[in-house]
SEBATOR-376812 format. One line per field, with one value per residue (C-alpha): y, z, x; residue number from 1. Coordinates in nm, 4 decimals. Layout:
<recs>
north (Y ...)
up (Z ...)
east (X ...)
num (NUM ...)
</recs>
This chain:
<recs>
north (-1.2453 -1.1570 -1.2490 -0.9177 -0.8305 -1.1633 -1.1363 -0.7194 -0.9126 -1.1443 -0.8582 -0.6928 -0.9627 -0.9333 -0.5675 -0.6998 -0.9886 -0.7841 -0.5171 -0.8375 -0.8944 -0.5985 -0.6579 -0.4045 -0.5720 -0.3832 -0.5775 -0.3087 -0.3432 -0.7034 -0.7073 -0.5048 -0.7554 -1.0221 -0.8424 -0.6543 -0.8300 -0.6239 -0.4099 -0.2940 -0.2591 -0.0175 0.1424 0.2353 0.3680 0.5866 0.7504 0.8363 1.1698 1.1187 0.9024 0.6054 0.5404 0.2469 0.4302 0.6534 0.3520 0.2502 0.5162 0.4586 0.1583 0.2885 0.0429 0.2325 0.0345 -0.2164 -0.0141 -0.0477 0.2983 0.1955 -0.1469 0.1330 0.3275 0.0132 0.0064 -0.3171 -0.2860 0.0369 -0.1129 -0.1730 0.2323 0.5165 0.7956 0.9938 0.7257 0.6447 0.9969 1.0086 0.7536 0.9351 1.2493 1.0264 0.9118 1.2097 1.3906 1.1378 1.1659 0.8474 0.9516 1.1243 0.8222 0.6239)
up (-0.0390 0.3378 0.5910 0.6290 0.2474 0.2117 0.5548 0.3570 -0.0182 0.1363 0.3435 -0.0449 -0.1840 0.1137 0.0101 -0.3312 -0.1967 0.0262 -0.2534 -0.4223 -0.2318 -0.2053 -0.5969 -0.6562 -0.8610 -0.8607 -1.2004 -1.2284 -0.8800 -0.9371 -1.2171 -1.0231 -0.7921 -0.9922 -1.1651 -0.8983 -0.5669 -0.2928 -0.2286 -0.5357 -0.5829 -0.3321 -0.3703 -0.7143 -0.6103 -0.3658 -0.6478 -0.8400 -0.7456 -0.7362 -0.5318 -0.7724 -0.7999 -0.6238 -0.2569 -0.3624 -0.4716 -0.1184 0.0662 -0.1137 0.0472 0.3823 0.3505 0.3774 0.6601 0.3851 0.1516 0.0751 0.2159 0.5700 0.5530 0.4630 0.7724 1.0282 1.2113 1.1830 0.8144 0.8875 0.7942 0.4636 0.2861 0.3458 0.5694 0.2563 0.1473 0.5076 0.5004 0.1373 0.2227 0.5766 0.3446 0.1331 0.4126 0.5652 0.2845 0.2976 0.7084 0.7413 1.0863 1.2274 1.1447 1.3495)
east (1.3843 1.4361 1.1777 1.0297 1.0561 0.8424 0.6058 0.5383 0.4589 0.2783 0.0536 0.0330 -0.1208 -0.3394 -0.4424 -0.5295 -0.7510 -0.9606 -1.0094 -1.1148 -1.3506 -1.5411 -1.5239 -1.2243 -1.0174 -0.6891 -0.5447 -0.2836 -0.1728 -0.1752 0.0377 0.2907 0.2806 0.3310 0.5912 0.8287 0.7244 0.5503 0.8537 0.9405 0.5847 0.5633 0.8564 0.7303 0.4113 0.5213 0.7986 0.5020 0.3914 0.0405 -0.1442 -0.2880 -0.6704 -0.6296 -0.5753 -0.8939 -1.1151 -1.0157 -1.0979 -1.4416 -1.4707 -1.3599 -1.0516 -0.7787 -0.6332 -0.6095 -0.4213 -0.0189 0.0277 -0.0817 0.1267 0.4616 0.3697 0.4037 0.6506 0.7269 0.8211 0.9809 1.3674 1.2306 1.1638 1.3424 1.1992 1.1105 0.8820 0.7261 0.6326 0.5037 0.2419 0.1467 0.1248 -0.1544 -0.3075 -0.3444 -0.4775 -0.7621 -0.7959 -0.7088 -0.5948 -0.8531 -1.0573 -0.8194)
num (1 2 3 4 5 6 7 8 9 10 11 12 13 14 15 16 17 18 19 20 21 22 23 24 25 26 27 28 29 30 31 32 33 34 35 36 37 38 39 40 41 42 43 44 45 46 47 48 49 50 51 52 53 54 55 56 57 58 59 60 61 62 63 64 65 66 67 68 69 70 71 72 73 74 75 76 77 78 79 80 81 82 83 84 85 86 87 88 89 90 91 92 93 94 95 96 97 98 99 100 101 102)
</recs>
């Protein structure tokens, strides 16, 4: 696993620990986790073409800056997704004014 593919996993498991915390507990999102890594885990979500329950349940919690859609939008992790999935999860941000809150 490449440095940033492993810095991004370990900043997933992240997302799933504070969701824990606010007693969310994400046991799909874990699974993928556990199953495909925090890339592919992404990666997959973002294919989907609905936002998951997860990023809503979030947004409920006013934690969206926790969610895996705001870790794709970083620069920083920008050489890992293509531009068509950066902008799928700004699209599901934005439809959820993450922005404007920002």
């Amino acid at each position: 696993m490449a440095n940033q593919e492993l810095i991004f996993h370990q900043k997933m498991l992240e997302v799933y620990e504070k969701a824990r915390d606010q007693d969310y507990f994400a046991t799909y999102f874990k699974g993928m986790l556990d199953q495909y890594g925090g890339l592919e885990t992404a990666k997959r979500l973002l294919a989907k073409s609905q936002p998951q329950t997860g990023l809503f349940r979030l947004w409920e919690l006013k934690m969206l800056d926790s969610s895996m859609e705001a870790l794709v939008i970083q620069e920083r992790f920008s050489e890992l997704f293509t531009e068509d999935e950066i902008q799928e999860a700004k699209n599901r941000l934005e439809e959820l004014n993450y922005f404007k809150d920002y």
